[in-house]
DRENDO-886512 format. One record per residue (C-alpha): residue number from 1; residue in one letter; chain; x, y, z. Coordinates in steps of 0.05 Angstrom, whole numbers. Layout:
! DRENDO-886512
- num residuo cadena x y z
- NUM a A X Y Z
...
//
This chain:
! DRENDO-886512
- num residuo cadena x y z
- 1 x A 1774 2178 1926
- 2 x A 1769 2247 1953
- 3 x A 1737 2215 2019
- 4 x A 1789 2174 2031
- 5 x A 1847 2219 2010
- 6 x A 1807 2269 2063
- 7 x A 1805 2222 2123
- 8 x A 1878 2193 2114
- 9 x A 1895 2269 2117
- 10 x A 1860 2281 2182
- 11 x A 1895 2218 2215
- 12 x A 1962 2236 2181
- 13 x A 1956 2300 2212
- 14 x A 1930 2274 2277
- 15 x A 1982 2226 2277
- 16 x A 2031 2284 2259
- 17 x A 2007 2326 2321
- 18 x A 2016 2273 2374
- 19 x A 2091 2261 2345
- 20 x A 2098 2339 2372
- 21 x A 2083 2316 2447
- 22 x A 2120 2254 2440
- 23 x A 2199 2234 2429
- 24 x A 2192 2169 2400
- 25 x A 2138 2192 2337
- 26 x A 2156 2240 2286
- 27 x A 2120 2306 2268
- 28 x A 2149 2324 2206
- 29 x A 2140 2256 2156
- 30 x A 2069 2245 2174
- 31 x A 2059 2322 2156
- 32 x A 2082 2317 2093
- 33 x A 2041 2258 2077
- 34 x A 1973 2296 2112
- 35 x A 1992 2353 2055
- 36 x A 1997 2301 1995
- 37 x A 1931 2280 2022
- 38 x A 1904 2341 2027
- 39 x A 1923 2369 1960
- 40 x A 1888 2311 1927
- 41 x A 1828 2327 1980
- 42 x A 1827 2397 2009
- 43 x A 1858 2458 1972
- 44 x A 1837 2497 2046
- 45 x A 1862 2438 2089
- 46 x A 1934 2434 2047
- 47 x A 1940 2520 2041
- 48 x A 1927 2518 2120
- 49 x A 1980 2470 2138
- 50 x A 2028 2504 2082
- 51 x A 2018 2570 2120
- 52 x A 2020 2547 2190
- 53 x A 2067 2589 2223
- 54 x A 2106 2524 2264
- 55 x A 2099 2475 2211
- 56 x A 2093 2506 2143
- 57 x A 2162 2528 2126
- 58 x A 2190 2458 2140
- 59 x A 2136 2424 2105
- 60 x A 2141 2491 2044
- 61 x A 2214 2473 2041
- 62 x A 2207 2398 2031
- 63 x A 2160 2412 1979
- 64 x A 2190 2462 1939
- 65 x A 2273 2431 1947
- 66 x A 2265 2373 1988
- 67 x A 2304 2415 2041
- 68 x A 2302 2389 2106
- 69 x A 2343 2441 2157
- 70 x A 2402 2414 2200
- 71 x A 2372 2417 2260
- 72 x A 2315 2363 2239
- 73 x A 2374 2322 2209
- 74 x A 2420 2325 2273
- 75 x A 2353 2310 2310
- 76 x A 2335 2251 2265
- 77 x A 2401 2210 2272
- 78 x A 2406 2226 2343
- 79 x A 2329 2196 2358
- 80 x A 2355 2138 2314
- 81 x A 2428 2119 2336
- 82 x A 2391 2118 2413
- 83 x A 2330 2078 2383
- 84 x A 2379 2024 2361
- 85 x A 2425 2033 2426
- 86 x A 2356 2018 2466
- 87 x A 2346 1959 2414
- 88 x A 2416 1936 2424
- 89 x A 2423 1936 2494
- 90 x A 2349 1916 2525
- 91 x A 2340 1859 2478
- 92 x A 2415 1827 2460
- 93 x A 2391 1815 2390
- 94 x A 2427 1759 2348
- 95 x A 2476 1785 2299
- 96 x A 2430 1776 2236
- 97 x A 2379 1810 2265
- 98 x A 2423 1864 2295
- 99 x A 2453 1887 2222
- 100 x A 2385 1876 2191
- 101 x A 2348 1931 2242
- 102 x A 2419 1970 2235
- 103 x A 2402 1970 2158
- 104 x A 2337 1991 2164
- 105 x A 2361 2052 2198
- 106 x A 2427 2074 2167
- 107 x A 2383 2073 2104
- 108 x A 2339 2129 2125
- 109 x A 2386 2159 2162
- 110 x A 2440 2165 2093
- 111 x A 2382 2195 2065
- 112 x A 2357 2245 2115
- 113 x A 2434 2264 2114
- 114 x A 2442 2273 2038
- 115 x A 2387 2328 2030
- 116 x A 2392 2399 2018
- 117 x A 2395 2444 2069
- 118 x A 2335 2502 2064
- 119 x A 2363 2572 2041
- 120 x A 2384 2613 2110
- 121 x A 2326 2659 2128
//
């Protein structure tokens, strides 16, 4: 199991790492699922992305409070509400499906809302 808790690290973190370069794909999720890997993997691989000095405070934060800071939260809902505007308008959806994708991301989006904010530095 090490093996494959290993590679699904590396391609969570790959995966993670393109999501920097690139609007629609977030960083921060696939992170925290490369260090869940990596602690059941790689006590080097998970201490290295805990102590990276761009991501490991965010990812340190999650882990410790499930703190996710404001700025991440405003980004989040803002990627999302023009995710379903793009949605809405380019492909005129019926109204099932319209409140179904809707409910698939207010969900998220409730919950990304409700969590603690990290302590101020």
């Amino acid at each position: 199991m090490r093996i494959v808790y290993l590679s699904l690290g590396w391609l969570l973190l790959t995966i993670g790492i393109l999501g920097a370069f690139m609007p629609i794909l977030p960083t921060t999720p696939f992170l925290i699922m490369a260090v869940a890997c990596f602690a059941r993997s790689s006590p080097r691989l998970e201490a290295w992305l805990l102590d990276h000095p761009r991501f490991g405070g965010p990812l340190r934060d999650w882990r410790e409070r499930g703190a996710i800071p404001r700025r991440a939260k405003i980004a989040a809902v803002v990627m999302m509400s023009i995710s379903y505007a793009f949605f809405w308008f380019v492909t005129s959806p019926p109204g099932l499906r319209a409140a179904i994708v809707a409910a698939v991301m207010i969900l998220p989006a409730i919950y990304v809302v409700t969590r603690p904010e990290p302590p101020s530095a």
